[in-house]
C-alpha positions as CSV (number, residue, x, y, z in Angstrom):
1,X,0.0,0.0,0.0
2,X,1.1,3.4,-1.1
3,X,2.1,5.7,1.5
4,X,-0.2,8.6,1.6
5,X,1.7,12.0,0.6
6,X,2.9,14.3,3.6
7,X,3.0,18.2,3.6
8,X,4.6,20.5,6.0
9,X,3.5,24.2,6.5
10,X,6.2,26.6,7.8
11,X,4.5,29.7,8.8
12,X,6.0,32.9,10.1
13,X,5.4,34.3,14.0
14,X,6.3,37.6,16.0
15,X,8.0,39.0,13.0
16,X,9.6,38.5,9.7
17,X,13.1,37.8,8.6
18,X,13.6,35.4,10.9
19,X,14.3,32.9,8.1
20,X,11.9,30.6,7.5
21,X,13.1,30.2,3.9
22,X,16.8,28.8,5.7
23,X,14.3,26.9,8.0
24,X,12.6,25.4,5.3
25,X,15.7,24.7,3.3
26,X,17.4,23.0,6.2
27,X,14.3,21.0,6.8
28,X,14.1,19.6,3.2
29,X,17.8,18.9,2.8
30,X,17.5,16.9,6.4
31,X,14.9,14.9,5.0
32,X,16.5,14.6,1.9
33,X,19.8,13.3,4.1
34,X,17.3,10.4,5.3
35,X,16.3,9.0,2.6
36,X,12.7,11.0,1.4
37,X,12.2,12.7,-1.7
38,X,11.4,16.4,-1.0
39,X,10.2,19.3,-2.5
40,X,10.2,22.9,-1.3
41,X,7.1,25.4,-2.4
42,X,7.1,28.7,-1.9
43,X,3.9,30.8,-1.5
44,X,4.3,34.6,-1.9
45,X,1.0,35.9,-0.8
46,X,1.6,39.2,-3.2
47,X,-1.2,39.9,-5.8
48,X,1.6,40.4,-7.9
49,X,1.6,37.3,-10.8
50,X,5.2,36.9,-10.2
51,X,8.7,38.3,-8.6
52,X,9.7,40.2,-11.6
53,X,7.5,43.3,-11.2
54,X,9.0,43.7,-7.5
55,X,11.3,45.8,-6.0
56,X,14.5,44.4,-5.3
57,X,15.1,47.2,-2.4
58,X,11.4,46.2,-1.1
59,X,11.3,42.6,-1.8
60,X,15.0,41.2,-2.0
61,X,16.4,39.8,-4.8
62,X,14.0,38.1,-7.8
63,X,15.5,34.2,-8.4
64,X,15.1,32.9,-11.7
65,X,14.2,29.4,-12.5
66,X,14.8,26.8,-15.8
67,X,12.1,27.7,-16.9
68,X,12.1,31.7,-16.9
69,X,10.0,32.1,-14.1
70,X,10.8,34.9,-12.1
71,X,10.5,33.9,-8.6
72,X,11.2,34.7,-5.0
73,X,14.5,34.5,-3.6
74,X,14.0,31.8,-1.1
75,X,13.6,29.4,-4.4
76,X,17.4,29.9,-4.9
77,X,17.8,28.8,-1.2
78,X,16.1,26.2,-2.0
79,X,18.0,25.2,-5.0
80,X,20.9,25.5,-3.5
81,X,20.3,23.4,-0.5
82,X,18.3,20.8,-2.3
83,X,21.2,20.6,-4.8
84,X,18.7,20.8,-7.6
85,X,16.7,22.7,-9.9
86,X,13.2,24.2,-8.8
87,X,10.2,24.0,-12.1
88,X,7.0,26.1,-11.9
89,X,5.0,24.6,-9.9
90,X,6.9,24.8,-6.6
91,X,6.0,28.5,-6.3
92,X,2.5,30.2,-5.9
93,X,1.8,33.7,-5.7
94,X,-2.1,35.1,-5.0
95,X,-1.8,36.8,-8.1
96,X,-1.4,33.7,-9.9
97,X,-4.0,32.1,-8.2
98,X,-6.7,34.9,-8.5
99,X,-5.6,35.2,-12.0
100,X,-6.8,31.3,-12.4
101,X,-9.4,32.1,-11.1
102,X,-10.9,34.9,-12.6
103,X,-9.9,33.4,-15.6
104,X,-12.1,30.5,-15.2
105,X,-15.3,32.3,-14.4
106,X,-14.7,34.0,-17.5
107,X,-14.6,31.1,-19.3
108,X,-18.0,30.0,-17.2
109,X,-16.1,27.1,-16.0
110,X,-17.8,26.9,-12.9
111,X,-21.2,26.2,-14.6
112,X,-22.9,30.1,-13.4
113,X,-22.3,29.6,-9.6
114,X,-21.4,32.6,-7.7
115,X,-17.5,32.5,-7.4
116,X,-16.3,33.3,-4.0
117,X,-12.8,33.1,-1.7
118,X,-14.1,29.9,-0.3
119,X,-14.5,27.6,-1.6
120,X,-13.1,28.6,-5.0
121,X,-10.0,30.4,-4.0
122,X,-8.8,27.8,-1.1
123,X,-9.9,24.8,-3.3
124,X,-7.3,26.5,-6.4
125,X,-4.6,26.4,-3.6
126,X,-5.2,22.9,-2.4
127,X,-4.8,21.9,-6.2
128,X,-1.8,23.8,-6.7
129,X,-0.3,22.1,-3.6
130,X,-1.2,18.6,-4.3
131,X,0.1,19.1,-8.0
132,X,3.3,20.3,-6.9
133,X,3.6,17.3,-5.3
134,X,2.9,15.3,-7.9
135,X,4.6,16.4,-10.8
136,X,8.3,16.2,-7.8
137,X,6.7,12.3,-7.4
138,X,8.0,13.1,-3.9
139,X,7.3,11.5,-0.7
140,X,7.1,15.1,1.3
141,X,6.2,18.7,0.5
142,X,7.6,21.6,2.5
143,X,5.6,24.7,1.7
144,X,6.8,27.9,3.6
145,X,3.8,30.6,3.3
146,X,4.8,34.3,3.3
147,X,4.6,36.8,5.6
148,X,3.8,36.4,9.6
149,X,0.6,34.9,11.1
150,X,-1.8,38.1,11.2
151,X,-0.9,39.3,7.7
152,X,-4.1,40.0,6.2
153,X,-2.6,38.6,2.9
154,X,-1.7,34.8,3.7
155,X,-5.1,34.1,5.4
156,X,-6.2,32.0,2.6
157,X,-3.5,29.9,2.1
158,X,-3.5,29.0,6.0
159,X,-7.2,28.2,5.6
160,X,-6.5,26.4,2.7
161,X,-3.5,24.2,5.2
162,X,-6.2,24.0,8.1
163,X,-8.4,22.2,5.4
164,X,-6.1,19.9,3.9
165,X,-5.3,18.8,7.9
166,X,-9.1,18.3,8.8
167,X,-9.6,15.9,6.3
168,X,-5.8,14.5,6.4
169,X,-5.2,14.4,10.0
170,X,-2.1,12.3,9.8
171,X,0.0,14.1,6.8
172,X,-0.2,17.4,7.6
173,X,2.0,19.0,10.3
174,X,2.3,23.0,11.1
175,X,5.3,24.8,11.9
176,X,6.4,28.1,12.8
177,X,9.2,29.8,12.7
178,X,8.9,32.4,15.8
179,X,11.6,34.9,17.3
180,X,12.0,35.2,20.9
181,X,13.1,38.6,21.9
182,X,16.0,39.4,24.7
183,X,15.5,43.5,25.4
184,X,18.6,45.0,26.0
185,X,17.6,46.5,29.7
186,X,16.1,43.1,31.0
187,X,18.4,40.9,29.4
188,X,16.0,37.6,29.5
189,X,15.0,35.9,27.1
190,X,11.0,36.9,26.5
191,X,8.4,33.6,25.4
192,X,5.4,36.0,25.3
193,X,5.1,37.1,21.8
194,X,5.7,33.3,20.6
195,X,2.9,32.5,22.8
196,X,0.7,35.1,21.5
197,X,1.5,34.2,17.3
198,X,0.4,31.0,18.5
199,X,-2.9,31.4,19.8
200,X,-3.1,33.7,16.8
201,X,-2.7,30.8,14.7
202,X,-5.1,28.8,16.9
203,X,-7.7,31.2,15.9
204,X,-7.5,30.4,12.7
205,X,-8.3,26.9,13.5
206,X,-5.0,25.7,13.4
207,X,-2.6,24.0,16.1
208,X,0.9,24.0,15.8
209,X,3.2,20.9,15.7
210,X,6.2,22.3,16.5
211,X,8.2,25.9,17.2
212,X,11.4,26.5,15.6
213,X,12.1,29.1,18.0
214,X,15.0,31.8,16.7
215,X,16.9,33.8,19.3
216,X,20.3,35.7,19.4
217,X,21.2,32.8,22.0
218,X,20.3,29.2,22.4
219,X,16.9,29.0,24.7
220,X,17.6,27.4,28.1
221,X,14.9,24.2,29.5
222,X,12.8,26.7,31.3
223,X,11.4,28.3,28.0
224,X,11.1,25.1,26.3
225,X,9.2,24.2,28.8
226,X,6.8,27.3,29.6
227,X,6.0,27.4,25.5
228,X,5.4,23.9,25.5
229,X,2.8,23.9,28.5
230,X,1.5,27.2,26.9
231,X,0.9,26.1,23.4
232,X,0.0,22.4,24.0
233,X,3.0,20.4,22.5
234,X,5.6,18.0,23.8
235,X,8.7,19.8,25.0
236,X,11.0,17.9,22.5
237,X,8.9,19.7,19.7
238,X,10.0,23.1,21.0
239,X,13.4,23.5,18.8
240,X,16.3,26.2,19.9
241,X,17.6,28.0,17.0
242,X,20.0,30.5,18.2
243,X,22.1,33.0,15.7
244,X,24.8,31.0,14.3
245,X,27.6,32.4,12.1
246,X,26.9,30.3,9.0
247,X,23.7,29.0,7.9
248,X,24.9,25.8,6.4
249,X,25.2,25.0,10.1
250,X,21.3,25.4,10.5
251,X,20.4,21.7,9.4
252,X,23.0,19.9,11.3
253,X,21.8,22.0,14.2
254,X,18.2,21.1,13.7
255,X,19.8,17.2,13.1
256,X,21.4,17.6,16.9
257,X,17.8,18.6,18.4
258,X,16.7,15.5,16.4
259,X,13.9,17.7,14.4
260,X,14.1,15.3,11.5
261,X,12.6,12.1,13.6
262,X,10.2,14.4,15.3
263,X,8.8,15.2,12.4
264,X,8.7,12.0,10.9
265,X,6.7,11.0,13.9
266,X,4.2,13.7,13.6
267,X,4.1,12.7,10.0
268,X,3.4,9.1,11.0
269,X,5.9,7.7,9.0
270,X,8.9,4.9,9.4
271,X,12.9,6.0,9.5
272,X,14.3,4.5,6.8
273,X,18.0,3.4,6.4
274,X,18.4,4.5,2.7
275,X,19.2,8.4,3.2
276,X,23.1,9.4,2.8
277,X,23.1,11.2,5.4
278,X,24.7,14.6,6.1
279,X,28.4,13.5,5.6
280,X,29.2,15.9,2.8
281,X,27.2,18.8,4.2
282,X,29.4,18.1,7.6
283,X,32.1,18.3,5.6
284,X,31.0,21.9,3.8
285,X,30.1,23.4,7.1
286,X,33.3,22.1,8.4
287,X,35.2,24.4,6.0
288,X,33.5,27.0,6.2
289,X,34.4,27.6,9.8
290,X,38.1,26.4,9.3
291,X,39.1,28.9,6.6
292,X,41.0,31.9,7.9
293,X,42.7,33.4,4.8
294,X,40.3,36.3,3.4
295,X,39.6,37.2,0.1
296,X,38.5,40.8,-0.2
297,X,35.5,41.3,-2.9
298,X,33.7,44.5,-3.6
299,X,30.4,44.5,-5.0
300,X,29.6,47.7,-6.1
301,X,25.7,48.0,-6.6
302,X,22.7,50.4,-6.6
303,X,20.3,48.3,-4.4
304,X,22.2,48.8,-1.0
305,X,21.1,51.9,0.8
306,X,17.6,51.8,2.4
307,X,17.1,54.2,5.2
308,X,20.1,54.3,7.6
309,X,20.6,50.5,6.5
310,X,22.6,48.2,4.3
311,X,20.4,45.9,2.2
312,X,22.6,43.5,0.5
313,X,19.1,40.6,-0.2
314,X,19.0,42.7,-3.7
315,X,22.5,40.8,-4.2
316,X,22.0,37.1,-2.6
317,X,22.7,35.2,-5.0
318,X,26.2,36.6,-5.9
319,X,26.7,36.9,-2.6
320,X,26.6,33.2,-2.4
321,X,28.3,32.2,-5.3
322,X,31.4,34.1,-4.0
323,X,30.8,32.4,-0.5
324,X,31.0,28.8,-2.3
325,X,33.8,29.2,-4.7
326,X,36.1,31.2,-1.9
327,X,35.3,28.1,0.6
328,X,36.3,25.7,-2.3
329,X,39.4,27.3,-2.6
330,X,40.7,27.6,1.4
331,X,39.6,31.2,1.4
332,X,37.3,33.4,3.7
333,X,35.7,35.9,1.8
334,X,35.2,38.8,3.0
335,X,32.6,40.9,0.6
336,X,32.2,44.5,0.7
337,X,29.3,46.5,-0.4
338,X,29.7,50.0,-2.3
339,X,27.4,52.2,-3.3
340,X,28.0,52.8,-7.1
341,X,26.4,56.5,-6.2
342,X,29.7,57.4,-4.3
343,X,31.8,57.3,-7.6
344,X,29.9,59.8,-10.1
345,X,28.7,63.4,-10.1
346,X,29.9,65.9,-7.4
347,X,31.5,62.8,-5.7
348,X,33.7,61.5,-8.2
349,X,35.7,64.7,-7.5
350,X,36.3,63.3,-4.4
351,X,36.1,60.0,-4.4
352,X,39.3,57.9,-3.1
353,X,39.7,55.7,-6.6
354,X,42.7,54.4,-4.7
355,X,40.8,52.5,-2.0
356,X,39.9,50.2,-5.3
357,X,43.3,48.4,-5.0
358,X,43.2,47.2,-1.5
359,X,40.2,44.7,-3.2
360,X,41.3,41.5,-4.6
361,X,38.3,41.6,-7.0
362,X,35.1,44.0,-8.1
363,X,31.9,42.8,-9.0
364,X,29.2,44.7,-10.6
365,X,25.9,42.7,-11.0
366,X,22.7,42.6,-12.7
367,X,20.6,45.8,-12.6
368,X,18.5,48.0,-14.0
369,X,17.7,52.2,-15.1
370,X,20.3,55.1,-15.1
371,X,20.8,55.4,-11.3
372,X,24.7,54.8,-10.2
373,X,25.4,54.0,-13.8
374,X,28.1,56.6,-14.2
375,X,29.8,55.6,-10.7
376,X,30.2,52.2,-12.1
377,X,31.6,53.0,-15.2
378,X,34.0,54.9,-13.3
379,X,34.9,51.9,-11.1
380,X,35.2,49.6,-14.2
381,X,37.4,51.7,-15.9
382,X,39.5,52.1,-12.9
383,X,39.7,48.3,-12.4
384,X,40.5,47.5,-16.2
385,X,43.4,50.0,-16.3
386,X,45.1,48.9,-13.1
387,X,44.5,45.3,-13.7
388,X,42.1,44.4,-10.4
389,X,40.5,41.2,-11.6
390,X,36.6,42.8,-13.0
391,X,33.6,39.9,-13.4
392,X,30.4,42.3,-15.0
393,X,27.3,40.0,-14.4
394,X,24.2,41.1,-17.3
395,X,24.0,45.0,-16.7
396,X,28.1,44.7,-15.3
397,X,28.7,43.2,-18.4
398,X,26.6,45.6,-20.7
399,X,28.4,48.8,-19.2
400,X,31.8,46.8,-19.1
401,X,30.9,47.2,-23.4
402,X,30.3,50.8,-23.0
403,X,33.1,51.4,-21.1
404,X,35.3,49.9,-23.3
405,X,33.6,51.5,-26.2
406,X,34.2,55.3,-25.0
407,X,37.7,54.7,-23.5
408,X,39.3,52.5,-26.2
409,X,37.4,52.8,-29.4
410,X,36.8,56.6,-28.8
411,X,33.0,56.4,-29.1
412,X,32.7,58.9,-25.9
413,X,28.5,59.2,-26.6
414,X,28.6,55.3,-25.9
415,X,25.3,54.0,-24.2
416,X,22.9,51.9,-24.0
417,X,19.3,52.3,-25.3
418,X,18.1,52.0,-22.1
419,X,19.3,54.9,-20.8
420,X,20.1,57.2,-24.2
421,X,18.4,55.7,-27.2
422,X,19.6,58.8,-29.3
423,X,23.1,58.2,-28.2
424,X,25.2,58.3,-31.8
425,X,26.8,55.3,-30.1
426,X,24.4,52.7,-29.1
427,X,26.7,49.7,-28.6
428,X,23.9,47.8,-26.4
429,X,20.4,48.3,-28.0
430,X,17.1,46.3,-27.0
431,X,16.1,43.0,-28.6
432,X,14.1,43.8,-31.5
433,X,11.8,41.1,-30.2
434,X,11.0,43.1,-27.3
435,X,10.7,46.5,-28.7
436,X,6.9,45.8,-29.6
437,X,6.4,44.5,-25.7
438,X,7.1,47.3,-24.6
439,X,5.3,49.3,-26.9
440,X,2.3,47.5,-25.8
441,X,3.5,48.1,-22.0
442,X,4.3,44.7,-21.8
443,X,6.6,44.2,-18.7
444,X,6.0,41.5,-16.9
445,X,7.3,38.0,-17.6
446,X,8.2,40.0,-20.7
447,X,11.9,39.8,-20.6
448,X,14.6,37.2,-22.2
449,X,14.0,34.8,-19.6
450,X,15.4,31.1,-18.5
451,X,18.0,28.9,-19.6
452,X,19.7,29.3,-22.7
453,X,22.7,27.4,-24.5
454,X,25.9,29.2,-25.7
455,X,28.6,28.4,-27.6
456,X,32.4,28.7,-26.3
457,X,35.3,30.1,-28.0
458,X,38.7,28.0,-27.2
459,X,41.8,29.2,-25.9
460,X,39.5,31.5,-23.7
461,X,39.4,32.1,-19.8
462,X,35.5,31.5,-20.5
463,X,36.6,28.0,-21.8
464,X,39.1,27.3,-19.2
465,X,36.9,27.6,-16.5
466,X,34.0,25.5,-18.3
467,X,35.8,22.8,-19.9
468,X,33.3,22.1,-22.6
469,X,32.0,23.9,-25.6
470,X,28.3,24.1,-25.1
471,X,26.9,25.6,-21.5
472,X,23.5,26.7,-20.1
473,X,23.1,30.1,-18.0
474,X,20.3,31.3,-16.9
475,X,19.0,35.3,-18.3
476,X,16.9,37.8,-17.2
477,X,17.4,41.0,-19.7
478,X,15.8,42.9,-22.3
479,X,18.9,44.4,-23.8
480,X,22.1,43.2,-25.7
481,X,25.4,44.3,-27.5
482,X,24.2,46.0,-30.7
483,X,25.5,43.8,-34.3
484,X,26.6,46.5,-35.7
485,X,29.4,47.5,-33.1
486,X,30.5,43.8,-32.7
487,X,32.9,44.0,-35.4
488,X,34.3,47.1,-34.2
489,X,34.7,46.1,-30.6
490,X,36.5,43.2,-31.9
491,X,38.8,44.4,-33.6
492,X,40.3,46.7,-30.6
493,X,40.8,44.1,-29.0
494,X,37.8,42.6,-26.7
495,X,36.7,38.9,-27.0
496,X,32.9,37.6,-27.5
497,X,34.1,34.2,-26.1
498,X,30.6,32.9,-25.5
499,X,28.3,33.7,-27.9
500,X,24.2,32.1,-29.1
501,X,24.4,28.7,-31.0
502,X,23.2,30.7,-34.1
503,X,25.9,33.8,-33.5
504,X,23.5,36.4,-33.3
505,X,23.7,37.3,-29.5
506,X,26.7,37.9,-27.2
507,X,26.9,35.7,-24.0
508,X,30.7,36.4,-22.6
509,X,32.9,39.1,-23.4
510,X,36.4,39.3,-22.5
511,X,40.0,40.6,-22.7
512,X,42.9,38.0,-23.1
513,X,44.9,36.5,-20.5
514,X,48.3,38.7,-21.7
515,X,46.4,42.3,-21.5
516,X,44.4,41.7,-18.2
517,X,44.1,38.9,-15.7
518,X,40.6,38.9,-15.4
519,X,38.5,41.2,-17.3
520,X,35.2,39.2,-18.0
521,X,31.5,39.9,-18.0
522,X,28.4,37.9,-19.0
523,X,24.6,38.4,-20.7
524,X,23.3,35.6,-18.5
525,X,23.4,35.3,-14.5
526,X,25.8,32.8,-13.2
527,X,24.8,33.4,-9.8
528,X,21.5,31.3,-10.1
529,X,23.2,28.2,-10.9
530,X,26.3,28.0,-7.4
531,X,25.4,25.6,-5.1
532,X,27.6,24.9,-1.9
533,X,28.2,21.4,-3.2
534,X,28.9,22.8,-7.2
535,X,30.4,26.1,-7.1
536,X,30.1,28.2,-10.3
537,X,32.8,27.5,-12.4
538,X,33.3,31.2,-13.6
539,X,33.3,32.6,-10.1
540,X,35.5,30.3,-9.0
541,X,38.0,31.0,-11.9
542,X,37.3,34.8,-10.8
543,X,38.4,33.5,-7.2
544,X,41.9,32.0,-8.1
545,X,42.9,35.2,-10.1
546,X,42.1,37.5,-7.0
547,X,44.0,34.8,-4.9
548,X,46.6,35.1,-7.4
549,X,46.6,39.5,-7.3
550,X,46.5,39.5,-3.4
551,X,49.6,36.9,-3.1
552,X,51.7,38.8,-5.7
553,X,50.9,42.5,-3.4
C-alpha cells in the first residue's frame, strides 16, 4: 500500500526575517539526508503574478528558474540546499492564483455559480499544492507561506492548510518559525510574543506541531518548557535556533535537536536506512568555519542603501556564489558592499579611486535604469586600467561594453538604449523582439527569460573555467550588445568568447589573458546556478585570479 503523501507548512510568528526560507531549506535537505524525496514550495502571498515586477530594495532579490520564471529569492535557497533545480509549480503567488481564477469564471467554468474566496480560492490552492507534489513524485512537500501569522494577505493559504489537515489528519503538520526577543535593559529571554503568534494561529483553526524558536542565544529548559505547557506540544517539539555564524550550520543544528525524527513521527511515517546522510554537508560546514585566509571582494551596486541601512538581499545570489567558490578554494571571503552612487557626479571629485586596489576583486551585478550607472563605469574603468581582476554580471557586463567603447574605441557618446536611445553610439540596443512588448507596456514575464545554451570560443578564460564547448546560463534582460558595433569592438581588442548557438547574440565578453588577468562579464546570470556542493565554475575561476593579485601584493 502506497504511503499517503505528507505536507509541512512553515508559517512565520512575532516577526519576519527570521528565516523561515533557511528553516525550510534545512528541513528539506535533512529529510533529503534520510532518505525522502522532497520538494520545497514557496507561496508569496503578493497579488503580484510573479517576482519580476518587485522591488528588489522592497522585496530582495527576484530568483530565476529553468524555466524563466521569475521567482522569490527563497527558491534559490532552495535550490541551493536541495542541490537541484526548482520547475513552476513549486512556487504560488495570490496573483497567480486569483488570476486562475478569474480566468475560469470568464470562461463560465464553474457552470454560473457565484465565485467566491471559499470555496473557489482555497480549493485552487489545495490543487496547486497537491500538483506540486505530484509532478516532484516526492514523498514530502515543504511549503513555507509568506509573511507572519496576522498578515491579512496569507489568510487564505493557511485556511487552505487548516483544510487539507481536517480531512488528512495524519499528513499534515504545522510549523512556525517564531523569534523570541532578549531587550537589552532586562536581558531575559522573553516567550510572550511566541505564545501570542500561536494562539493567533489557533484562531485560525490551526494548532501547531512544533516551534522552531529563533533567538540571538540558544533558549535554556525553562522556556522550552513554559511554550510547550502554553501552546499544547511536547517539549522535544520546541526547537532552539540561536544566531549561528553560517547557515549551512542550520540543518546539522536542527539534526542535533533530532527535528528530522520528530517530524517523521508527527508525519506518521517509518525511518528508513536508505538516506546518505549529512556527511558531505558536515564536511562543507566544516570548512567553512576552518578557513582563515580572506579574500576581499567589492560589489559595487545600486540596491544597498535603504534608510540608515545596508540591504545587501538585492544581491543574494552573488553573494553566495562568491561564498562557495572562496570556501572551495581555502579562502574566507570577506565581501564588501559600495554604493555605485559614491563614484559619479559631485562625488567622483572626491572619491578615493585608490581604495579600489586594497580589493582582490570588483563585481558589478545585474541591474537595472540610469541610477549609479556613471559611478560604475567609473569603477570599471579604474579596475580595467590597473588590472584588479573585474567579473560584470548582465548589466556589469553591458556597461563593461560601454566602457570599453568610450575609453578605447573613442566612441565617448557610448550608451545603451536604455538609458540614451539617441546616443550616436548605441553599442547595447534592445532586442528587436521586445521593442513591440514594450510598446504594448508589456513588462511583466516579458523579458529574455530562463536557460539558454551558448557556444564557447577555445583558448579563452571562459573556456578554461567550463571545460566544454556548449553551457546553459540562466537570463533575465531585455537588452544586448548591438551587431553592428560587434565588429568594431572586436577588432580593438575585446573577446565575444561565449556567444548564441546561431551567433547572433553575445553571451561572454572578455580581454585576453596577456592584457588583463581577469577582465570578463556575461549576458546571462551565473549566480543562479552555485550551489555549496557545485560552485560556479566562472566565479571560482574569478576567485583564483584575486587569490593570485593579493599573493603577488
Amino acid at each position: 500500500m502506497k504511503t499517503p503523501h505528507k505536507y509541512i507548512f512553515v508559517i512565520g510568528g512575532v516577526m519576519s526575517g527570521v528565516g523561515k526560507g533557511i528553516a525550510c531549506s534545512s528541513i528539506g535537505t535533512l529529510l533529503q539526508a534520510k532518505g525522502f524525496s522532497v520538494n520545497l514550495l514557496k507561496v508569496d502571498p503578493y497579488l503580484n503574478v510573479d517576482a519580476g515586477t518587485m522591488n528588489p530594495t522592497e522585496h530582495g532579490e527576484v530568483f530565476v528558474i529553468n524555466s524563466g520564471l521569475e521567482t522569490d529569492q527563497d527558491m534559490g535557497n532552495y535550490e541551493r540546499f536541495l542541490h537541484r533545480d526548482l520547475a513552476n509549480d513549486d512556487y504560488i503567488t495570490s496573483g497567480m492564483v486569483y488570476q486562475h481564477v478569474i480566468s475560469a469564471e470568464r470562461a463560465l467554468k464553474y457552470g454560473g455559480h457565484c465565485v467566491e474566496a471559499i470555496p473557489h480560492i482555497r480549493d485552487e490552492i489545495i490543487r496547486r499544492f497537491q500538483h506540486s507534489a505530484k509532478v516532484n513524485q516526492s514523498d514530502i512537500t515543504v511549503i513555507e507561506i509568506g509573511g507572519t501569522v496576522g498578515d491579512y494577505q496569507n489568510i487564505m493559504f493557511i485556511e487552505a492548510a487548516r483544510t487539507m489537515k481536517v480531512y488528512h489528519p495524519q499528513d499534515v503538520v504545522f510549523v512556525m518559525v517564531s523569534y523570541l526577543p532578549i531587550p537589552s535593559k532586562l536581558g531575559e529571554m522573553k516567550s510572550k510574543p511566541t505564545q501570542n503568534a500561536i494562539r493567533q494561529l489557533n484562531s485560525y483553526g490551526v494548532n501547531t506541531d512544533i516551534i522552531i524558536a529563533r533567538s540571538e542565544v540558544p533558549m535554556d529548559h525553562k522556556r522550552k518548557e513554559k511554550i510547550a505547557v502554553s501552546c499544547s506540544l511536547p517539549v522535544e517539539n520546541v526547537i532552539s535556533a540561536p544566531d549561528i555564524e553560517s547557515v549551512f550550520d542550520v540543518s546539522l543544528n536542527f539534526e542535533k535537536d533530532n527535528l528530522g525524527n520528530i517530524l517523521l513521527k508527527s508525519l506518521h511515517m517509518k525511518k528508513r536506512s536508505t538516506g546518505k546522510g549529512m556527511g558531505e554537508w558536515e564536511d562543507f560546514a566544516k570548512k567553512v568555519k576552518s578557513v582563515t585566509k580572506p579574500v576581499n571582494i567589492a560589489i559595487v551596486g545600486k540596491y544597498f542603501n535603504t534608510g540608515d541601512f545596508v540591504l545587501t538581499d538585492a544581491y543574494v545570489s552573488v553573494l553566495e556564489a562568491i561564498k562557495y567558490s572562496a570556501y572551495s578554494l581555502g579562502r574566507k571571503p570577506v565581501i564588501h558592499t559600495i554604493n555605485a552612487r559614491d563614484y559619479e557626479g559631485e562625488k567622483a571629485k572626491t572619491a578615493d579611486f585608490g581604495a579600489l586596489k586594497k580589493f582582490d576583486g570588483i563585481i558589478v551585478p545585474g541591474g537595472f535604469g540610469e541610477t549609479g550607472i556613471e559611478g560604475k563605469l567609473a569603477v570599471i574603468k579604474y579596475a580595467r586600467e590597473k588590472k584588479i581582476p573585474y567579473f560584470g554580471l548582465c548589466y556589469g557586463m553591458q556597461l563593461m561594453i560601454i566602457e570599453y567603447a568610450r575609453n578605447v574605441l573613442g566612441l565617448k557618446d557610448a550608451n545603451t538604449a536604455e538609458i540614451n536611445p539617441n546616443s550616436s553610439a548605441v553599442v547595447i540596443d534592445i532586442m528587436p523582439d521586445q521593442k513591440k512588448k514594450l510598446a504594448e507596456g508589456n513588462y511583466g514575464g516579458s523579458m529574455r527569460l530562463g536557460a539558454y545554451e551558448s557556444k564557447l570560443k577555445e583558448g579563452t578564460i571562459a573556456m578554461k573555467a567550463y571545460g566544454k564547448e556548449i553551457i546553459s546560463e540562466r537570463h533575465r534582460h531585455r537588452y544586448e550588445v548591438n551587431p553592428e558595433y560587434i565588429k568594431k569592438i572586436e577588432d580593438a581588442g575585446l573577446v565575444f568568447s561565449g556567444v548564441s548557438p546561431d551567433g547572433r547574440l553575445m553571451e561572454i565578453a572578455e580581454l585576453p589573458k596577456n592584457k588583463h588577468p581577469f577582465f570578463l562579464g556575461t549576458q546571462f546570470h551565473p549566480e543562479f546556478l552555485a550551489r555549496p556542493l557545485a560552485p560556479h565554475p566562472l566565479f571560482t575561476e574569478f576567485i583564483k585570479v584575486a587569490i593570485n593579485k593579493k599573493n603577488r601584493n
